[in-house]
C-alpha positions as CSV (number, residue, x, y, z in Angstrom):
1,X,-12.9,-5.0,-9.9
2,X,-11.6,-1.2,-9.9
3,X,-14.3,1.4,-9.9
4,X,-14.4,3.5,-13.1
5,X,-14.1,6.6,-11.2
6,X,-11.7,7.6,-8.2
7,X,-12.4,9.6,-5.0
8,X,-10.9,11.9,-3.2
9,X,-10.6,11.9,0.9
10,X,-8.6,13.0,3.7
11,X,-6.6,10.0,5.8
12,X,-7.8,10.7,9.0
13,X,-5.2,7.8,10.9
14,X,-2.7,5.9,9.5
15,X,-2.9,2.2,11.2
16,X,0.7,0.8,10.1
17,X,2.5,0.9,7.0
18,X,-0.6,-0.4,4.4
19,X,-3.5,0.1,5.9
20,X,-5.2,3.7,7.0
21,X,-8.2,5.0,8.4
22,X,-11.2,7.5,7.3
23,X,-14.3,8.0,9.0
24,X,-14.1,4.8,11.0
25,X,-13.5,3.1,7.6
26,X,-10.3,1.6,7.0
27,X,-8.4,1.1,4.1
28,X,-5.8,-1.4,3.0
29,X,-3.3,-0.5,0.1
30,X,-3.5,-2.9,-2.9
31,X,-0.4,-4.8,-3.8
32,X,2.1,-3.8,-0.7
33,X,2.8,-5.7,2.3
34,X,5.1,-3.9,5.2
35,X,6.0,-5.4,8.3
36,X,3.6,-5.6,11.2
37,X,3.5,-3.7,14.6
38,X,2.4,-7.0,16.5
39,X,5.4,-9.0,15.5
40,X,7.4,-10.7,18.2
41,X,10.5,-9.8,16.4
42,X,12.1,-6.9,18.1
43,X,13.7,-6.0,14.6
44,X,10.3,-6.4,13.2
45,X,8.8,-4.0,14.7
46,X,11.7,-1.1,14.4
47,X,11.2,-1.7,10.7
48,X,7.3,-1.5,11.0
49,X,7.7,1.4,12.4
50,X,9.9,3.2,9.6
51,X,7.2,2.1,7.0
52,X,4.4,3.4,9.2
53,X,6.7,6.9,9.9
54,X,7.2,7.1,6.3
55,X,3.3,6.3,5.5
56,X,1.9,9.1,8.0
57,X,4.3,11.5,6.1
58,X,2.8,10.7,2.6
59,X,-0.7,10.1,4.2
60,X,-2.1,11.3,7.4
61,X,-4.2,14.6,7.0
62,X,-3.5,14.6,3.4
63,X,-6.2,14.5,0.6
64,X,-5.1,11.3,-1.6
65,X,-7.0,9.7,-4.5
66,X,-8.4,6.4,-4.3
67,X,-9.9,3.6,-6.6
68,X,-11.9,0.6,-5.0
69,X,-10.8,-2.6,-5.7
70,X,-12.8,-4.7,-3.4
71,X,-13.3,-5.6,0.4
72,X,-10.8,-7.8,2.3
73,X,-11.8,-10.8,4.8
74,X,-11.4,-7.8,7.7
75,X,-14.1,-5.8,5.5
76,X,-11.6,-3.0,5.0
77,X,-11.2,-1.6,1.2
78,X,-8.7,-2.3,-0.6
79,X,-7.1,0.9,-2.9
80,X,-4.9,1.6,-5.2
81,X,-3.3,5.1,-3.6
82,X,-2.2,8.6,-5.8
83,X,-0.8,11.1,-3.7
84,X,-1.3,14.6,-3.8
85,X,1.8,15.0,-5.8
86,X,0.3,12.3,-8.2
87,X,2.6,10.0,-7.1
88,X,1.5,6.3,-6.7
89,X,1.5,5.2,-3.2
90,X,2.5,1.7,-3.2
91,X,5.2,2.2,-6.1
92,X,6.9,4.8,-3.7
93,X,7.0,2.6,-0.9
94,X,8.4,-0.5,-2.2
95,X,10.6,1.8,-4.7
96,X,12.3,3.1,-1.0
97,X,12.2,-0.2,0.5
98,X,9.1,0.0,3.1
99,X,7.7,-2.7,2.0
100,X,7.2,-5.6,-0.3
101,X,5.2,-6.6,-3.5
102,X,2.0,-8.8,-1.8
103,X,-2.1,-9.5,-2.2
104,X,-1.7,-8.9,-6.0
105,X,-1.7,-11.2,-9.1
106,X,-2.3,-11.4,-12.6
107,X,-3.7,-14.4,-12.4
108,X,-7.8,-14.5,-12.8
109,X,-8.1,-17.3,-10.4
110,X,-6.5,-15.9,-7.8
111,X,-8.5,-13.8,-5.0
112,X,-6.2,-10.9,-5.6
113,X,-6.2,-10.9,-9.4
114,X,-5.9,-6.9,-10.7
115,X,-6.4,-6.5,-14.2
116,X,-3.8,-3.7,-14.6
117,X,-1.0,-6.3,-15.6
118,X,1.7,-3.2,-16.6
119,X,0.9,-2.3,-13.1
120,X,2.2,-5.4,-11.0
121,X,5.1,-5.7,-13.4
122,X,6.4,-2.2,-12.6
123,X,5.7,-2.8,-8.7
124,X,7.9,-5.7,-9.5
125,X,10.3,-3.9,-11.2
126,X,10.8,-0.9,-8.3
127,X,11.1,-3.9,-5.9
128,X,14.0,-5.6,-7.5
129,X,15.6,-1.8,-8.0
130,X,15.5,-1.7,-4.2
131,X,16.8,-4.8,-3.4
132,X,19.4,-3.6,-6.1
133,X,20.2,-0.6,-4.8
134,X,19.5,-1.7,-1.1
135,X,17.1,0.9,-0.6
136,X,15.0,0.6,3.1
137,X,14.5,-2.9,4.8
């Protein structure tokens, strides 16, 4: 479950286009997927790149806000992300077409269930305005 409280911190390294790095703790973004640097895929890759470009803008030696959900399989936290602009993380990204709504549900069953229902639905929403509007990849 979210913590009650959120914390502050300075992203030290940004890993790929979800996932970031603080004092050798990293940190995976609830509720986006973006494509991965170790895909075979040649086109893959160029587009994992963009969403990691565009996250180490937003990111990297920035302070951002963060509220734990819960620890992944890899042990890395997974956050919901405000910006220093007080701009969602993840809503920008898919919003801009970096990446895709993933790892979140509003079902109670399911490993990835966040409780924020309005939430998902507007990640949701951004996502079909980018496919819409053809925004990134």
């Amino acid at each position: 479950m979210i913590s009650n409280y959120s914390i502050q911190i300075s992203v030290d390294k940004v890993i790929d286009g979800d996932t970031f790095e603080t004092n050798n703790e990293k940190y995976r973004i609830l509720g986006i997927d973006t494509p991965e640097l170790n895909e075979d895929s040649n086109i893959q890759y160029f587009y994992a790149q963009i969403a990691k470009e565009k996250a180490i803008k937003l990111l990297q030696n920035r302070f951002v806000v963060y509220e734990h959900f819960k620890n992944d399989k890899y042990d890395r936290k997974i956050v919901k992300i405000t910006l220093d602009n007080g701009q969602d993380f993840a809503s920008y990204m898919i919003e801009n077409g970096y990446g895709i709504v993933r790892y979140i549900s509003k079902n109670k069953s399911n490993p990835f269930y966040y409780y924020d229902h309005e939430y998902i639905d507007n990640l949701y929403n951004l996502q079909d305005k980018a496919e819409k509007n053809k925004a990134g990849f």
